[in-house]
N, C-alpha and C positions, 0 to 999 in steps of 0.2 A: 093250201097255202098257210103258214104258219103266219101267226100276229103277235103281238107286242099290247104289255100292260104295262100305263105308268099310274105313277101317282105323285102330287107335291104337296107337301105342305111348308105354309112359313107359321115362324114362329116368335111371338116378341120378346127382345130380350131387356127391354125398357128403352128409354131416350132414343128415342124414334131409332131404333137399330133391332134390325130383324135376321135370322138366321132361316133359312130355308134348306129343305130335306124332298131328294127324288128317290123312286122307286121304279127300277123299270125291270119283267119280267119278259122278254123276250123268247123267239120262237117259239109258242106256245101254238099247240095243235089246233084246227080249227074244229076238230070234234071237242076239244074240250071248251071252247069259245062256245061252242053253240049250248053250251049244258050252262043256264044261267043259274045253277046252284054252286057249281064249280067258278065262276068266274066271284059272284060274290063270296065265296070263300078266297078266291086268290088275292082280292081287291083288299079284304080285311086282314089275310098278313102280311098287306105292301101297309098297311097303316100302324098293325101292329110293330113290324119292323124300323118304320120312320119314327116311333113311339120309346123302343127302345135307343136308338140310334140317341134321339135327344135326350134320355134320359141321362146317360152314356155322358154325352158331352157336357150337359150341366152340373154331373160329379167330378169330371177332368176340369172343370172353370172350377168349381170350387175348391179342390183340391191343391191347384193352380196356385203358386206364388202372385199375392198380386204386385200390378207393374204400376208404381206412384211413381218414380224414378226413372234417369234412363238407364239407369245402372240395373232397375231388378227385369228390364227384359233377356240380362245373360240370365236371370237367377231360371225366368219363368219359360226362355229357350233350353236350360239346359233338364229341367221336369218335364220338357213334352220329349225331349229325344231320348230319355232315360224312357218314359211310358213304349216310345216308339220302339227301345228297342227292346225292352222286356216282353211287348207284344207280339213284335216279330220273334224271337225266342220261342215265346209259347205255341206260335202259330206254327214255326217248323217242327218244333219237337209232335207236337199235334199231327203232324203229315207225315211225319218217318214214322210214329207210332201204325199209323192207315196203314203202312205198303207191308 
């Protein structure tokens, strides 16, 4: 029977507002569950991954136009869809390069 690893953590962003990060590793073999060297190694790259993840995102906030205005949420909409779609760009070019 295969199992499932998760992991959460929050994280504070000040003024009582918190950003939280899941990690989940699903069908994972039950011979590798039973190897507790294996599991704490999988355990530690769901943390190093939520690790990067927020790192990640607190370069895109700072990078981020900020929004004092209601006018600069077009400014700081139109920097997440330009990131979004540079990302997806790179992400396909990435996967045609695989096949």
């Amino acid at each position: 029977m295969n199992k499932t690893l998760s992991v959460e953590r929050i994280f504070s962003l000040g003024d009582y507002q918190n950003i939280k990060f899941t990690d989940s590793i699903t069908e994972i073999p039950e011979a590798v569950l039973l190897n507790s060297d294996a599991v704490k190694l999988l355990r530690y790259l769901q943390l190093i991954d939520i690790e990067w993840a927020y790192t990640h995102y607190t370069n895109l906030r700072l990078r981020m136009p900020k929004i004092l205005k209601p006018e600069d949420v077009e400014a700081a909409l139109a920097f997440v869809e330009e990131e979004r779609t540079k990302t997806f760009e790179q992400l396909l070019a990435t996967i045609q390069n695989k096949e």
